[in-house]
DSSP file (Angstrom, degrees, kcal/mol; ACC not computed):
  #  RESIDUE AA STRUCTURE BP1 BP2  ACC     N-H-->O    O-->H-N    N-H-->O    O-->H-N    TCO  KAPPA ALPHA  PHI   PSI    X-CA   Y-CA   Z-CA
    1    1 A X              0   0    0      0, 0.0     2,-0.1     0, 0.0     3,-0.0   0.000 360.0 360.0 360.0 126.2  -16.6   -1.3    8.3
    2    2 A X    >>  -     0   0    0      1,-0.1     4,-1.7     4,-0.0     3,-1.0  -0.237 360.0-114.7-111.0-150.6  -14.8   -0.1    5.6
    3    3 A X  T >4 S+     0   0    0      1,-0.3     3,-5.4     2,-0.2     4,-0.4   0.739 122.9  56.0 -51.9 -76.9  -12.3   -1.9    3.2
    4    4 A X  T 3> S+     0   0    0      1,-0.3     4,-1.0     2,-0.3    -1,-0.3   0.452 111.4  45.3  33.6 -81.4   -9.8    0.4    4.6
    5    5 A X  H <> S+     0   0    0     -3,-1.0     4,-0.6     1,-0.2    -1,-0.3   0.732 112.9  43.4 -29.9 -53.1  -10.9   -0.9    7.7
    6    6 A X  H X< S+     0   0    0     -3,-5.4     3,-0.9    -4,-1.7    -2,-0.3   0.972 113.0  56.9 -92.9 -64.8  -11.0   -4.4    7.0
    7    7 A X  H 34 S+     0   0    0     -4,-0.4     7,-5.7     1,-0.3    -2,-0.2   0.571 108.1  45.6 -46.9 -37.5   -7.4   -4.1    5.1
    8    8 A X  H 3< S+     0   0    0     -4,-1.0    -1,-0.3    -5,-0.4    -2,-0.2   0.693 116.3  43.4-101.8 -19.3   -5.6   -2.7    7.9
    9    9 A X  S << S+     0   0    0     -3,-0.9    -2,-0.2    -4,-0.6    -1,-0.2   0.191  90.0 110.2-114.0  32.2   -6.9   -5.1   10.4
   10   10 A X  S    S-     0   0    0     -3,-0.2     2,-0.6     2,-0.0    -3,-0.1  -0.358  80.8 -91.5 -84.9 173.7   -6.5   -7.7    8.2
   11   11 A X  S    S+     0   0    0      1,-0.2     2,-0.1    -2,-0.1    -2,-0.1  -0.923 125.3  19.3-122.4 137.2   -3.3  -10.6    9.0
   12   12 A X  S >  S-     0   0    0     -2,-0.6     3,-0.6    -4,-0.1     4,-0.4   0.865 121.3-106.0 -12.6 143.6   -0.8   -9.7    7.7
   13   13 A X  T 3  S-     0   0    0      1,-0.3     2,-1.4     2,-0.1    -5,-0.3  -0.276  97.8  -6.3 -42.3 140.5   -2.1   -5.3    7.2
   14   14 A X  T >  S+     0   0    0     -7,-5.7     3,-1.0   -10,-0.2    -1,-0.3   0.044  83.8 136.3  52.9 -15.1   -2.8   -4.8    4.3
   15   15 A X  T X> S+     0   0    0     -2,-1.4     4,-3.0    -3,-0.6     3,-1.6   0.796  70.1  65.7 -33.1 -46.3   -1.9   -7.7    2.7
   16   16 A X  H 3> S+     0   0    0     -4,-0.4     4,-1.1     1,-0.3     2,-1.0   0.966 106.3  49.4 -31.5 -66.3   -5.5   -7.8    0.4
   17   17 A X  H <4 S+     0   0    0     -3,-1.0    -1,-0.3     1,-0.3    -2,-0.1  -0.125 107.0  52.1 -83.2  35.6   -4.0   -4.3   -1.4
   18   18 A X  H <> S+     0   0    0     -3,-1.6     4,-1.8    -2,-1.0    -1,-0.3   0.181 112.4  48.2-124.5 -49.5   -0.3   -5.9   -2.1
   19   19 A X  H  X S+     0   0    0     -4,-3.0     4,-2.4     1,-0.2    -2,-0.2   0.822 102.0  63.9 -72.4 -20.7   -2.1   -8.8   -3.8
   20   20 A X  H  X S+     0   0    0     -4,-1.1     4,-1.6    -5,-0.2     5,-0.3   0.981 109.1  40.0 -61.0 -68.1   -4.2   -6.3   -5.7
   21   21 A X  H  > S+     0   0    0      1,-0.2     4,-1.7    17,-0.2     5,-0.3   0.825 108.1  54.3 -65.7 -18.2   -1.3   -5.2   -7.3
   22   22 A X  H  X S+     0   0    0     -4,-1.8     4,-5.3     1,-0.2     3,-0.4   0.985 115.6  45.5 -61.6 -50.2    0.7   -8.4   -8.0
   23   23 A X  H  X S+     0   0    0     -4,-2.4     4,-2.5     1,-0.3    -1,-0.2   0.767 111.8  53.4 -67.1 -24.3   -2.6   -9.6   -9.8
   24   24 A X  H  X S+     0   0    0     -4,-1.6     4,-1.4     2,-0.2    -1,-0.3   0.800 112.9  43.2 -46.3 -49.1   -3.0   -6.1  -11.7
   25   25 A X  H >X>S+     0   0    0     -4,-1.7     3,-1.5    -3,-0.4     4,-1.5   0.980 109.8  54.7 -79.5 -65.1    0.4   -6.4  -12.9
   26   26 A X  H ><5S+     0   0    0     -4,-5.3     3,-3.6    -5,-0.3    -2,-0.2   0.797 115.6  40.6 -24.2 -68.5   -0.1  -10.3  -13.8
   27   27 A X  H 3<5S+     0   0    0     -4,-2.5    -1,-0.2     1,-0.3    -2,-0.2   0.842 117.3  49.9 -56.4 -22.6   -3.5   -9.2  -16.2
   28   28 A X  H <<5S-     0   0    0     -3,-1.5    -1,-0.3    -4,-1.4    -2,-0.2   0.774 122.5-102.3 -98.1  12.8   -1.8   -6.0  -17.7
   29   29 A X  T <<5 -     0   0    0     -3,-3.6    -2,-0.1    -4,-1.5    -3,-0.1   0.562  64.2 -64.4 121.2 -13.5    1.2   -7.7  -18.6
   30   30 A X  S   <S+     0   0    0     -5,-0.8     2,-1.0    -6,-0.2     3,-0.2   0.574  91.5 137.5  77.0  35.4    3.4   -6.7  -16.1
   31   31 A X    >   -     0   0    0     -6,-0.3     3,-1.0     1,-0.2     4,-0.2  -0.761  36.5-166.0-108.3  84.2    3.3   -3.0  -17.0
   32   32 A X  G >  S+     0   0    0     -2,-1.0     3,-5.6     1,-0.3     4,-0.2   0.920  77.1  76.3 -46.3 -65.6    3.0   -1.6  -13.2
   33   33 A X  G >  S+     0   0    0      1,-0.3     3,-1.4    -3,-0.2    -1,-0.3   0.676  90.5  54.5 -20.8 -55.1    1.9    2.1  -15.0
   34   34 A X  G <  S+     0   0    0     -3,-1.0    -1,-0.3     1,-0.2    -2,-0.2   0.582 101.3  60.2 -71.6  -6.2   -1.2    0.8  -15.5
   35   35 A X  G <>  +     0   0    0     -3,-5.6     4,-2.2    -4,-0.2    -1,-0.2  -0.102  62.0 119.8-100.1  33.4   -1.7   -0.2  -11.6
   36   36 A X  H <> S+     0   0    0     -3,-1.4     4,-1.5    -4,-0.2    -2,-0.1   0.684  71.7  52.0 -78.1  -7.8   -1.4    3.0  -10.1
   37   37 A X  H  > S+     0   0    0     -3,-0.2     4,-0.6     2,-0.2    -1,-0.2   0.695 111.3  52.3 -79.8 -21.5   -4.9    3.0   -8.5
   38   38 A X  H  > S+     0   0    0      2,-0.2     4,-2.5     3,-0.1    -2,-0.2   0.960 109.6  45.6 -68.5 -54.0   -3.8   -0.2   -7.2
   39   39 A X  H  X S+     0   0    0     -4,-2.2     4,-0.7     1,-0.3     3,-0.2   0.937 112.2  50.9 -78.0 -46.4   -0.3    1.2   -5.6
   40   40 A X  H  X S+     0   0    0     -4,-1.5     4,-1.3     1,-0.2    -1,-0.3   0.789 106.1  57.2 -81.3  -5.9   -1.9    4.4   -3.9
   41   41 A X  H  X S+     0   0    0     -4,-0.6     4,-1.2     2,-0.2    -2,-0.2   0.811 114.5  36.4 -82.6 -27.2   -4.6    2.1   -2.3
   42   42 A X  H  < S+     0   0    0     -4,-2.5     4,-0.2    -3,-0.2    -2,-0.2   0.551 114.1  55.6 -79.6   6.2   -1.7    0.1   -0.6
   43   43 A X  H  X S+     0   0    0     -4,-0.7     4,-1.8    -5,-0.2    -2,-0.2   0.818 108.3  45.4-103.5 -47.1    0.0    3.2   -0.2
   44   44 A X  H  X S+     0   0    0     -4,-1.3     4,-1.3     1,-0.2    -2,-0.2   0.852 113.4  59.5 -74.3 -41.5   -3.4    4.8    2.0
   45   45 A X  H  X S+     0   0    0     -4,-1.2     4,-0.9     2,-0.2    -1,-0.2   0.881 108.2  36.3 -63.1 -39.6   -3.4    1.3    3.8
   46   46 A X  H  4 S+     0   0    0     -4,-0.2    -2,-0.2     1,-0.2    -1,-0.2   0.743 107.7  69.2 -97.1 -12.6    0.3    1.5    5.4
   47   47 A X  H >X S+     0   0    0     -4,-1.8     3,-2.5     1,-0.2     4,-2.2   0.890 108.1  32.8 -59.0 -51.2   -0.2    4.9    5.9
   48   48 A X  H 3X S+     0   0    0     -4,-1.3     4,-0.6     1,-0.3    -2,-0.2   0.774 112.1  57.2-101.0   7.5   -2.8    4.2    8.6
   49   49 A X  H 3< S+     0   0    0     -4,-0.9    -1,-0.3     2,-0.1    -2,-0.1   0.239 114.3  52.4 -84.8  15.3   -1.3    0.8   10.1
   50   50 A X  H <> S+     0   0    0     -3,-2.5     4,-0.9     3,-0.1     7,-0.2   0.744 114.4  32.1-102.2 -28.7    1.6    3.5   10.5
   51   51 A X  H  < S+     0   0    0     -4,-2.2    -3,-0.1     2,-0.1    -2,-0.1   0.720 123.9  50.9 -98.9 -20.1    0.0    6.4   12.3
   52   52 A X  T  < S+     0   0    0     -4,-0.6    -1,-0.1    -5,-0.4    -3,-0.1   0.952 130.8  18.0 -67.7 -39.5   -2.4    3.5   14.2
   53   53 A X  T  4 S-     0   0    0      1,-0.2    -2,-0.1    -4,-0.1    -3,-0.1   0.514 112.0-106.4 -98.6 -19.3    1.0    1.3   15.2
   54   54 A X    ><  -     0   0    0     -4,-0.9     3,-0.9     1,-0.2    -1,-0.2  -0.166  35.5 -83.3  93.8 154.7    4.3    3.8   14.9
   55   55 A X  T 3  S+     0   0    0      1,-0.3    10,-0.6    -4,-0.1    -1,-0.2   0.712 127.7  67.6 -74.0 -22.1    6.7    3.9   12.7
   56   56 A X  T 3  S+     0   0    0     -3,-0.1    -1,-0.3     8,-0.1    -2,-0.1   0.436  81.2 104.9 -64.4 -17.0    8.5    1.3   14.5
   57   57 A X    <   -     0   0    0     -3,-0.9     2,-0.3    -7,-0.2     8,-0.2   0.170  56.8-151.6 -84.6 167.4    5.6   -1.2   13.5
   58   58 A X        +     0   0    0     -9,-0.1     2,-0.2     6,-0.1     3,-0.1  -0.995  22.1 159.2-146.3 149.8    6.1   -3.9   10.6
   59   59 A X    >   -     0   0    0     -2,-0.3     3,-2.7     1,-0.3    -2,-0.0  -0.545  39.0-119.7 173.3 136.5    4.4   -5.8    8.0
   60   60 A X  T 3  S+     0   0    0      1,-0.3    -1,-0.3    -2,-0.2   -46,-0.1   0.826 106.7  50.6 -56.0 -79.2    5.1   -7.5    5.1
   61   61 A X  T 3  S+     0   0    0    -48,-0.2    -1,-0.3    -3,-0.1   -47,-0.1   0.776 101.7  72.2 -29.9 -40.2    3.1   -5.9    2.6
   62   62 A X  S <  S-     0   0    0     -3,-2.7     2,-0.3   -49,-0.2    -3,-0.1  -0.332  76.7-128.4 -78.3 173.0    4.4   -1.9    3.6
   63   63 A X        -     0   0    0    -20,-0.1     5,-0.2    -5,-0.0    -2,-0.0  -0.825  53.5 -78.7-131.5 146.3    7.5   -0.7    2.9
   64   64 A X    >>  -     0   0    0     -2,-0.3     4,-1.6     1,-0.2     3,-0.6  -0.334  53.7-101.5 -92.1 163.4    8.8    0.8    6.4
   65   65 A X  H 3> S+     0   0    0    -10,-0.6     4,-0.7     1,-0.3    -1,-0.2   0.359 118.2  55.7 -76.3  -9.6    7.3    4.1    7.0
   66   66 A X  H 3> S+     0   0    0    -11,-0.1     4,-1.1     2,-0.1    -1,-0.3   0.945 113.0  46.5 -60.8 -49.7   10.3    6.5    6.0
   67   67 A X  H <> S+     0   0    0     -3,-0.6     4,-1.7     1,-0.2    -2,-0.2   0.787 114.3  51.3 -53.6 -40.7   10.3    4.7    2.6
   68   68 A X  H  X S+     0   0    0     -4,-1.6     4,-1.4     2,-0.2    -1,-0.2   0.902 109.5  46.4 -69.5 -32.1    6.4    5.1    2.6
   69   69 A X  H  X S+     0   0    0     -4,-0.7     4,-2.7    -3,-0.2    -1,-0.2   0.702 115.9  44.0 -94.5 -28.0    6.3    8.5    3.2
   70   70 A X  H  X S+     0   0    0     -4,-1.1     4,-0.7     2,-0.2    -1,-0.2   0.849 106.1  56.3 -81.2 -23.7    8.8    9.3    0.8
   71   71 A X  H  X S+     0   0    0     -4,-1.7     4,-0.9     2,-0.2    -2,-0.2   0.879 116.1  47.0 -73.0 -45.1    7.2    6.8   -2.1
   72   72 A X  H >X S+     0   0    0     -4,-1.4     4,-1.8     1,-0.3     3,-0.6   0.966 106.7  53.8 -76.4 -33.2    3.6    9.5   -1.3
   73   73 A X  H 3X S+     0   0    0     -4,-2.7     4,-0.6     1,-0.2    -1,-0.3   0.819 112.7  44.9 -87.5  -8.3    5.5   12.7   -1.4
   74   74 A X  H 3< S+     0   0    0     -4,-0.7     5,-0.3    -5,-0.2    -1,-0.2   0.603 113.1  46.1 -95.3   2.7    6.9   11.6   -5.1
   75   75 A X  H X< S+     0   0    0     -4,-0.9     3,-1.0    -3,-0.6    -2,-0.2   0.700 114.6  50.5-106.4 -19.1    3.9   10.4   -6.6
   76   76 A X  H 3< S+     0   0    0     -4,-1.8    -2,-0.2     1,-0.3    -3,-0.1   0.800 113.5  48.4 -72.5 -16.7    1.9   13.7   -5.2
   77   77 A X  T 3< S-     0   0    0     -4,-0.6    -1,-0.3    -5,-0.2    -2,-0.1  -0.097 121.4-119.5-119.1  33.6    4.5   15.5   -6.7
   78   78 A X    <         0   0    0     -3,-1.0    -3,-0.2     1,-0.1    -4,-0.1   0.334 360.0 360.0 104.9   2.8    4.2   13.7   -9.8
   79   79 A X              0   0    0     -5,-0.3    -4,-0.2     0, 0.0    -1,-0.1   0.793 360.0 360.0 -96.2 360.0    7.5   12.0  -10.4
């Protein structure tokens, strides 16, 4: 199984990759920029507890799935 895996069928989803970033931010200072590998790996986690569960679906760690989809299309698009 991979993390992925494991991440999204964790309780609470995803929760692991939300903690990744709090603890990222702790160590750098609290300078998020420097946890962006961190934020598109919880961002690839509530994407697929969203298409597995509906948009309707909840969980602490995501940000509901309009907000999510709008959070990916401005960091693909740079901004």
């Amino acid at each position: 199984m991979s993390t992925l895996e494991k991440d999204v069928k964790f309780d609470p989803p995803c929760h692991p990759r939300a903690c990744a970033i709090q603890a990222c931010i702790q160590r750098n200072g609290y300078d998020e920029s420097r946890c962006q590998k961190q934020v598109d790996a919880l961002y690839e986690c509530c994407n697929l507890f969203y298409q597995r569960n509906g948009d309707e679906a909840s969980t602490v760690s995501c940000p509901k799935a309009n907000l999510l989809r709008l959070k990916m299309r401005q960091r693909a698009q740079g901004q």
